[in-house]
N, C-alpha and C positions, 0 to 999 in steps of 0.2 A: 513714497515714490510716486504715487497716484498712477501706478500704469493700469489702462483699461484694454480690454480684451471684448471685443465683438459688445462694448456696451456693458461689461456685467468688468466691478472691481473687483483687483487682486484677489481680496478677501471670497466675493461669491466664485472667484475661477478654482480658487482652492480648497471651498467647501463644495463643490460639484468635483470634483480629482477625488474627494475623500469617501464622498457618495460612492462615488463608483466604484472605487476601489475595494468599499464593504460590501458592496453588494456581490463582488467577484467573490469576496473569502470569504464570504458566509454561505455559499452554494451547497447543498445539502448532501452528503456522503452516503453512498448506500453501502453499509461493509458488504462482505461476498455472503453466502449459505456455504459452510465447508461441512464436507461430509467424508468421514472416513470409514475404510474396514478392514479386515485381515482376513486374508484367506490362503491357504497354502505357504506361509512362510512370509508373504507381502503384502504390504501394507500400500491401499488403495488411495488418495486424496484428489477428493473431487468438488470444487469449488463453482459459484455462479459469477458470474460478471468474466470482466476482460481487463488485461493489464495489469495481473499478479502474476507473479511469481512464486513457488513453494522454497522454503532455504532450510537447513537442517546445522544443527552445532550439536557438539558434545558435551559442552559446558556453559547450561543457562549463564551462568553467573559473567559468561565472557560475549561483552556486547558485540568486538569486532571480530566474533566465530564463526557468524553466517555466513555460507555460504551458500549460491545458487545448488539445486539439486538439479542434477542432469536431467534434460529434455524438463524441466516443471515450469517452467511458462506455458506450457498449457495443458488444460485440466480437460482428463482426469490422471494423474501421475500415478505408477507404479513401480515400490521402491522396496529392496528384500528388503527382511527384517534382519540385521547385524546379531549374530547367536552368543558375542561377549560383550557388548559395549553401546553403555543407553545413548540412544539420539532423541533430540527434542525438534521438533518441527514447525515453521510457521509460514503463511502467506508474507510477503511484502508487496506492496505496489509503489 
């Protein structure tokens, strides 16, 4: 098709898209520092950065069990501990 773009062909306009586009999704990810404890019956979750959220399920095995935990967008989160029934807990961002 020969279309030229500012001087540079097709080929260098879509090896410069592809450039960039690694350069976007290779940006380096810093996970968060998560820090828990229990005291008095609840359990504390205190995390670094911005833009997580705490979710809690009762059945690892069940992927779409997360749920958001009340007020845990932001940290540090304070949550009783349930006296008959295991909870698992994670960050998502």
């Amino acid at each position: 098709m020969g279309e030229v773009h500012r001087g540079r062909s097709r080929a260098k306009v879509g090896q410069i898209v592809t450039n960039h586009f690694e350069a976007a999704t290779t940006a380096t990810v810093v996970p968060p520092t998560l820090i828990s404890g229990v005291a008095g019956g609840k359990l504390t979750l205190t995390w670094s950065g911005s833009g997580f959220v705490s979710q809690q399920n009762n059945n690892f095995g069940n992927s779409a069990g997360w749920t958001n935990v009340a007020g845990g967008d932001i940290s540090p989160v304070t949550i009783a501990i349930p006296a008959t029934e295991e909870i698992f807990y994670r960050l998502k961002q």
